[in-house]
N, C-alpha and C positions, 0 to 999 in steps of 0.2 A: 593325587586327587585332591583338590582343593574346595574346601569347604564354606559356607558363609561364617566372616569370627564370630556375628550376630545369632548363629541360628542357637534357638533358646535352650536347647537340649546338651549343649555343651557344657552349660553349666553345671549340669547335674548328671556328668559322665559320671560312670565309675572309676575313681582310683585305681582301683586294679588293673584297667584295660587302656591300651592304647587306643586311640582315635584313630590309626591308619595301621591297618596291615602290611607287614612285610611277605610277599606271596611269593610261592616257590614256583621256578619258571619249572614245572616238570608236570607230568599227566597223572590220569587218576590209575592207568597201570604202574606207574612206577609208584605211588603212594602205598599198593600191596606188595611189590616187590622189596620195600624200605623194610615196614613190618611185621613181613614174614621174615625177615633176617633179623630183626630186630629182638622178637619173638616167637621164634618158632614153635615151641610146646603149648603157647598160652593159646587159653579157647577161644576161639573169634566168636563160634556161635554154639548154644545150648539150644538142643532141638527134642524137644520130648524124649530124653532121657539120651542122646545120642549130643558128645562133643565131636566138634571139628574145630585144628588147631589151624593156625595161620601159615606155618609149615602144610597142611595137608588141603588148607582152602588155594594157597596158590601152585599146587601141584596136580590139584585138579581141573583148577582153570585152565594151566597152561596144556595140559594134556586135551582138554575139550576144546582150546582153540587151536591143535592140530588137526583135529576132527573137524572144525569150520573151516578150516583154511583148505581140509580135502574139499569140501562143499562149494570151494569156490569165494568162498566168504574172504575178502583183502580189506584195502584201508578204503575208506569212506562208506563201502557197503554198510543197508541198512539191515539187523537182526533184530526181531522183536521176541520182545519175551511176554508168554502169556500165562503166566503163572502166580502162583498164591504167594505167602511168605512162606521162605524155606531155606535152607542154606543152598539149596540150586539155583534158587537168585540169585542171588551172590558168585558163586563157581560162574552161572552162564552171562552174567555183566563183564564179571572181570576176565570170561573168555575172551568175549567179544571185545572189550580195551585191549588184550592181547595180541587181536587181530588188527587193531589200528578201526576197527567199524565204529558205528553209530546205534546206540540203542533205543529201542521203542516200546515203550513200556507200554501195556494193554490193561488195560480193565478186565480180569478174569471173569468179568459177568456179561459180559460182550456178549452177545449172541450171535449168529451164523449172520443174517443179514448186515450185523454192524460189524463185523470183524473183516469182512470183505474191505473193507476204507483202510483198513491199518496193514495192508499187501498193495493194493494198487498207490495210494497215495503217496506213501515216503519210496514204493520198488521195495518192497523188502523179500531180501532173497533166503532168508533162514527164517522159522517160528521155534521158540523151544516154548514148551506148552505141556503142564501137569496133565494127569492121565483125566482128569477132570473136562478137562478145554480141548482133548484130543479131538473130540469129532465135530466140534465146531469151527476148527482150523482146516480139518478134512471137508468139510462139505463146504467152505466155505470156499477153499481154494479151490475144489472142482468145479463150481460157481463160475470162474475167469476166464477169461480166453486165455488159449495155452503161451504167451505171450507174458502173460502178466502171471503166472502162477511159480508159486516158489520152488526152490534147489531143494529144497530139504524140511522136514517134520522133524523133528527133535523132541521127544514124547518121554520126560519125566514122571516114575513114579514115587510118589513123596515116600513112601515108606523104605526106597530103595535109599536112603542115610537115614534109615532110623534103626532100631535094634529090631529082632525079627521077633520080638514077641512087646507090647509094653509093657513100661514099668509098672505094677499092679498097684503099687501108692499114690501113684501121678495122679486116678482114676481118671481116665479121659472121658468127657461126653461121648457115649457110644454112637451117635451120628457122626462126630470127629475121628472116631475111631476109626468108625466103617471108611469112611471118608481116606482117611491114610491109607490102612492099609488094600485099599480096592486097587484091584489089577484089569482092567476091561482088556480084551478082546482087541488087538488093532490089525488094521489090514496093513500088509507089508508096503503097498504102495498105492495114490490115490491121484489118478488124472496122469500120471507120470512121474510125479512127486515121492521119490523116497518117504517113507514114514520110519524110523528107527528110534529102538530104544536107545534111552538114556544109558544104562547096562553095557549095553552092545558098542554104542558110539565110544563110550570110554575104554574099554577092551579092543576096541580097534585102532585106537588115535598114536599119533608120535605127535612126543612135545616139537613143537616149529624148533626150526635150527637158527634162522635169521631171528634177529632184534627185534623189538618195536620200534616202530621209527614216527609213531604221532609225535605230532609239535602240539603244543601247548595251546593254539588255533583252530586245529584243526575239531572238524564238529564232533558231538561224543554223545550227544543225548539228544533225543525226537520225541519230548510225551508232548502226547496230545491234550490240546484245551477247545473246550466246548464254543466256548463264548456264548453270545447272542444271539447270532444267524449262522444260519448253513452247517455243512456237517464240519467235525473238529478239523482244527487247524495243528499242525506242528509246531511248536516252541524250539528253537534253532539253541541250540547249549552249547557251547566248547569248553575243552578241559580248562581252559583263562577262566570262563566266566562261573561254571559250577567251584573253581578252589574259595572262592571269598568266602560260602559261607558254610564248606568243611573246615576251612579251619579257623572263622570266628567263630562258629558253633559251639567248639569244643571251648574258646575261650571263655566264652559267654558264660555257657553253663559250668562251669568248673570241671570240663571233662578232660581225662588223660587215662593211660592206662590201665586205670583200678576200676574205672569206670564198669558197672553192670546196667545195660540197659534192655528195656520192654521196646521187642520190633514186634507190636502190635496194628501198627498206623500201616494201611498197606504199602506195599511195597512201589509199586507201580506208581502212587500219586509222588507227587514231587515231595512233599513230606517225608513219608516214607523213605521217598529213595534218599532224601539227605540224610535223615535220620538213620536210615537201617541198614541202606548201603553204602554209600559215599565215607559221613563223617566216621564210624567206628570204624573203617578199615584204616582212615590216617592218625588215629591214637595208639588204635593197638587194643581198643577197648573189647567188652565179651558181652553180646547182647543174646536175649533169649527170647527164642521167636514163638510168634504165636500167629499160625497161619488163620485163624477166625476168630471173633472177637468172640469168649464165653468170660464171663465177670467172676464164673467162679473160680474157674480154672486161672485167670490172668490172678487172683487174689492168692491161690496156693502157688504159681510161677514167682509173684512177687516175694514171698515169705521164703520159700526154697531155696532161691537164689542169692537173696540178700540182693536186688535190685536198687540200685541208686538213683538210676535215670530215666524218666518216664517222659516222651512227647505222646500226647493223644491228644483224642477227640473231645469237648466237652461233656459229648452224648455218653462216653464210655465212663467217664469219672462220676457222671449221674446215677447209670446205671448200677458201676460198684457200689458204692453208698447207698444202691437199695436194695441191697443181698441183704438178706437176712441171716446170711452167715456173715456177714461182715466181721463180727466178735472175732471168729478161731482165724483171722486174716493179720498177720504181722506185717504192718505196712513201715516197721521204725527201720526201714534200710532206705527207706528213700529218701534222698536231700532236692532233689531238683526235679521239678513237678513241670511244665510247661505243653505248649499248644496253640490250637487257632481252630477255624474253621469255622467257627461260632462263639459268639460269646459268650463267658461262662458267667450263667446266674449268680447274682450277689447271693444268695442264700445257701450255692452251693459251696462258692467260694469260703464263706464262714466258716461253714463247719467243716472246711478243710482243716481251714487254721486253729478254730479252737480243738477239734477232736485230735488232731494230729500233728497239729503245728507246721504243715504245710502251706506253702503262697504257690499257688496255682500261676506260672509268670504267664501270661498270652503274650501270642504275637503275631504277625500279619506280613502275610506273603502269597506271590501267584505263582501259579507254572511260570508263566514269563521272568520271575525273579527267582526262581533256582529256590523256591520256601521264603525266608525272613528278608523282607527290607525291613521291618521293625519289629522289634522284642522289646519287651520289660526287663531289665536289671534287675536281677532275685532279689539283689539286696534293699528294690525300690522301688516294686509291682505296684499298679495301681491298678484295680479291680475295673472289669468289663473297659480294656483300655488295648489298645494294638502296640503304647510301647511307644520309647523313641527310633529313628533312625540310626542305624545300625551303622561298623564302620566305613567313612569312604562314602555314604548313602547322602545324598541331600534332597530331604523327597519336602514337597509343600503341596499348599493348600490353595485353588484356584477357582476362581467363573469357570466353568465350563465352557461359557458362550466365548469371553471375552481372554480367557486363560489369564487376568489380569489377578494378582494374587492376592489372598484374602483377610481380614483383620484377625488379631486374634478368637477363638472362640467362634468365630462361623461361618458355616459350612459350604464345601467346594469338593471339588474332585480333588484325591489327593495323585497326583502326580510325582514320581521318583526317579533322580538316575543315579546310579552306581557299577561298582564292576560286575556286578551278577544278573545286571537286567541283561536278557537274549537279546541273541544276533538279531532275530526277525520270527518272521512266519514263514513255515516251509514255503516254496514257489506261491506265497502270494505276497507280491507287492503293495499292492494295492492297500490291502487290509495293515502290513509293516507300515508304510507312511501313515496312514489313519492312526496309527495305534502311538505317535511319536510326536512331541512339537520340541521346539527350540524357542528354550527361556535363558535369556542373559548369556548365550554362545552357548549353552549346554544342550542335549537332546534327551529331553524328560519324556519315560514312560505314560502311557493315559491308563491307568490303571480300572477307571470306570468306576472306581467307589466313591462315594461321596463321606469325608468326614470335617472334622476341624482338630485342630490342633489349641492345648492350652498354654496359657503361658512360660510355662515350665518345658513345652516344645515337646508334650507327650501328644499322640493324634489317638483320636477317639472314630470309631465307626458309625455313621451314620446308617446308611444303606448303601445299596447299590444304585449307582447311576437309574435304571431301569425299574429300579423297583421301590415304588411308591405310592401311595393313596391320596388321591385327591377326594376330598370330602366337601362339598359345599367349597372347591378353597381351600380347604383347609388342607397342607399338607400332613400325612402320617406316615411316620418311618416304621416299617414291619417290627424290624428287630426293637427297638425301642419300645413297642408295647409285648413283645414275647418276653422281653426282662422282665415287665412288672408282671407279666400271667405266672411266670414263675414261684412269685413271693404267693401265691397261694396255694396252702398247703394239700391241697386235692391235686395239683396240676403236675406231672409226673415231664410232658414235651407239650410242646407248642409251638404252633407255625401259622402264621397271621398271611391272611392274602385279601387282595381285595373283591368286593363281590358287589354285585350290579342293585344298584337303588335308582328307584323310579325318581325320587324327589333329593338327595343327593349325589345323583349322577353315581358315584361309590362309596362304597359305605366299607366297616372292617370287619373281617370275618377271622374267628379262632377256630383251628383245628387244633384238638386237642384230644393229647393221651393222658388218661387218668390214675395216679398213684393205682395199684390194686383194691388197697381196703376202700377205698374210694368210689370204687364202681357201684352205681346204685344208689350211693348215698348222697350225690351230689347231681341237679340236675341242669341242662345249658343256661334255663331260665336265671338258676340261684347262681351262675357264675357270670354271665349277663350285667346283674344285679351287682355283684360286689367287684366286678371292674368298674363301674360307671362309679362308683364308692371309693377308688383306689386310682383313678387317672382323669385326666380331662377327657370332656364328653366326647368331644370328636375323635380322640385315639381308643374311647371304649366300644369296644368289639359288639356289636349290634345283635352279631349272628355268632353260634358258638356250635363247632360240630365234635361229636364223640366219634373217634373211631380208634382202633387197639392197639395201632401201628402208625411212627409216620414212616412215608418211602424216603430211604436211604439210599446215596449212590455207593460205590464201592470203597471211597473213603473214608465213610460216614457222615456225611455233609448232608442235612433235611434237603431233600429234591424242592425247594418251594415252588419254581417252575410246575412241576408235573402239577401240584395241588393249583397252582391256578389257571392252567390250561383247564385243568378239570371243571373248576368253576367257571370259567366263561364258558364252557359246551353247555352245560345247566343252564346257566343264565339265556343261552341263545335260543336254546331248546324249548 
């Protein structure tokens, strides 16, 4: 993979790391089969009070993907999993790599009419699905013409790898509780459709006798991306293109076998799955899972554990830091802090460092690039920054119109290729060419964000392609005025959308959640006021709404779509 010698970021590599990876022609089953030999005793995963060793994580797999393989389930079949974090993620991924299939990782917040698209769309002939998702997979599948409805139900219940009472010092939120340990009710079979437990399928299964026999090409991962129009598309993966960044991940962050890390980012999003199941199964490392995001529980996991490695959300490092148990919370086992999704507040970032001597590293990546085309070097974060390009990555900064590429410092779509960008878009063509151009013989990703890149060849985020204020003219970038709503100290989230002016054609609007002590004592007017005091006029937020909550998708990512769809129905209205 050849890089430009000019590009500015080389300068300022890390010592410690090579510039091109040496990648293993082998798949992401053999990466657990490596070690669990390696290490068989040591714990892959800590589950509310319940260890499983890498010995017993691929003894279980391989036993559940004799159970797929009765179901019909061979090499390229699609299997989707609709489940929370848990160590049955894990068992039912690396079933499925077992079988040579494809997995399809769902949003557990799916509901019946959307989970219908993630069966007919990729043919997926297996669902494995927490006792939680069961009847939305049931009713969704009897929804189909019997043509298009699946082999088999595969109904996990999470408590079935946990101990049968909990640990009573863990104190788990008794909604989590209930949550675990619930047993509903399932019908044995649904439209034709076997439904069977988890329990059951494992007590009936023989390990396969035959090998695996994926090649290193062949496809391995289907999550789905929203985009812009129409309903989600498939992101094409193969075990080639998901290894770059299992195992620069772990170099990056100084991960190897000591490693303890928080699989709190869910699972299903591409994050996740690098993070919670992909990279710690090729170290060897022992992560402790936390199937819903509770900040006080994630603060007593971290201290217990003695956690090292943390990838989250920014939304969740806000949140911890506004526990007011924070005090009895021992965060000094962590060394490596990182993330994306959002950019993280300068104010929060601070008192990472100062309280704890944490550098919070961001970084930026899509479905389509398997998580990171760029990260920050711990040893060389620069706050609210997406980081340089990663190994092997050559991503720039472009016209959008003209794709003609752009001076230092201002802003373009940043466009990337390297070995982790997808195949394509499941069977749509159409949208794979749109989504590609060829700059200087290469075929660069269009990633649709808009940033620039500094001299030093770090890239900074502007917005999204799509998402922008036009004022009088004037353009306004969302995220750049929710950093500075941040820096005031009443402002707990914020999410900036646009909203309909008669004599500005649009004008800025804040949605905003207010610290606690806060409620009441601050009103839109006075926060109105000390934005227009703290930024230029046209990025000060005109209109300022209070509400308790902002919507969250399942990754934790602020919906800002929903909230401006919302405002233009108002506005129309």
């Amino acid at each position: 993979m050849s890089l430009r010698p000019d590009a500015p970021h080389l300068r300022h590599w890390p010592q410690r790391l090579p510039r091109s990876l040496a990648l293993p022609e082998t798949t992401l089953w053999q990466n657990l089969e490596v070690t669990a030999s390696r290490y068989p005793g040591k714990a892959a995963t800590l589950f509310m009070g319940r260890t499983l060793s890498y010995a017993e994580l691929r003894a279980s797999a391989e036993r559940l993907a004799g159970w797929m393989q009765a179901q019909g389930v061979g090499r390229g079949d699609r299997v989707a999993l609709f489940l929370q974090n848990s160590p049955q993620f894990l068992i039912a991924f690396y079933a499925a790599m077992r079988c040579d299939a494809v997995v399809v990782p769902v949003n557990p917040m799916n509901r019946v009419e959307e989970f219908g698209h993630y069966i007919t769309d990729p043919e997926t002939r297996l669902v494995v699905c927490g006792a939680d998702g069961a009847a939305v997979v049931v009713q969704a599948n009897a929804a189909l013409p019997p043509a298009q409805r699946l082999r088999a139900v595969l109904v996990a219940r999470y408590a079935d790898l946990l101990p049968a009472q909990p640990e009573p010092d863990l104190d788990l939120p008794p909604a989590l509780q209930a949550w675990l340990y619930a047993d509903p009710a399932l019908p044995a079979e649904c439209a034709g459709t076997p439904v069977v437990r988890w329990q059951e399928a494992m007590s009936q299964a023989q390990v396969p006798d035959a090998p695996s026999r994926a090649q290193p090409d062949d496809l391995a991962l289907l999550p789905y991306t929203s985009g812009t129009t129409g309903l989600p598309k498939g992101c094409m993966h193969t075990h080639r293109s998901l290894m770059p960044n299992v195992v620069g991940g772990a170099l990056w962050s100084h991960g190897g076998a000591e490693t303890v890390s928080l699989a709190v980012v869910p699972m299903f999003h591409i994050t996740g799955m690098l993070y919670g199941v992909l990279g710690p199964v090729w170290t060897g490392a022992t992560q402790v899972i936390l199937p819903r995001w509770d900040r006080e529980l994630a603060g007593r996991l971290i201290s217990r554990h003695g956690v090292t490695h943390w990838t989250c959300i920014p939304t969740m490092l806000i949140d911890l830091l506004a526990s007011p148990r924070l005090d009895v919370c021992d965060l000094s086992s962590l060394r490596y802090l990182s993330g994306g999704g959002a950019a993280m507040p300068q104010a929060v970032a601070e008192r990472l460092r100062e309280r704890f001597g944490l550098t919070f590293a961001e970084g930026y990546g899509l479905t389509e690039t398997a998580a990171p085309s760029h990260a920050n070097p711990p040893e060389r974060a620069k706050l609210q920054c997406l980081g340089m390009p990663l190994f092997d990555v050559d991503s720039r900064v472009v016209d959008p119109d003209t794709l003609q590429e752009m001076p230092l410092g201002e802003v373009g779509e940043i466009v990337t290729e390297g070995p982790m960008v997808f195949q394509g878009y499941w069977r749509h063509p159409e949208a794979t060419q749109a989504a590609f151009v060829h700059i200087d013989g290469k075929r660069f990703f269009r990633t649709g964000d808009l940033g620039r890149m500094d001299e030093e060849g770090y890239f900074f985020l502007t917005d999204r392609l799509k998402r922008m204020i036009n004022a009088s003219g004037f353009k306004v970038w969302p995220s750049e005025v929710e950093l500075l709503l941040y820096r005031h100290p009443a402002v707990a989230e914020a999410c900036v959308i646009a909203a309909r002016d008669e004599y500005r054609g649009e004008t800025v609007k804040a949605v905003v959640v207010l610290r606690p002590e806060a409620v009441g004592q601050v009103s839109e007017a006075e926060l109105v006021s000390w934005a227009h005091g703290h930024m230029a006029a046209y990025k000060a937020p005109r209109q300022v709404q209070f509400v308790e909550a902002l919507p969250k998708s399942g990754s934790g990512k602020v919906m800002w779509r929903l909230l401006q769809d919302q405002e233009r129905q108002r506005g129309a209205g």
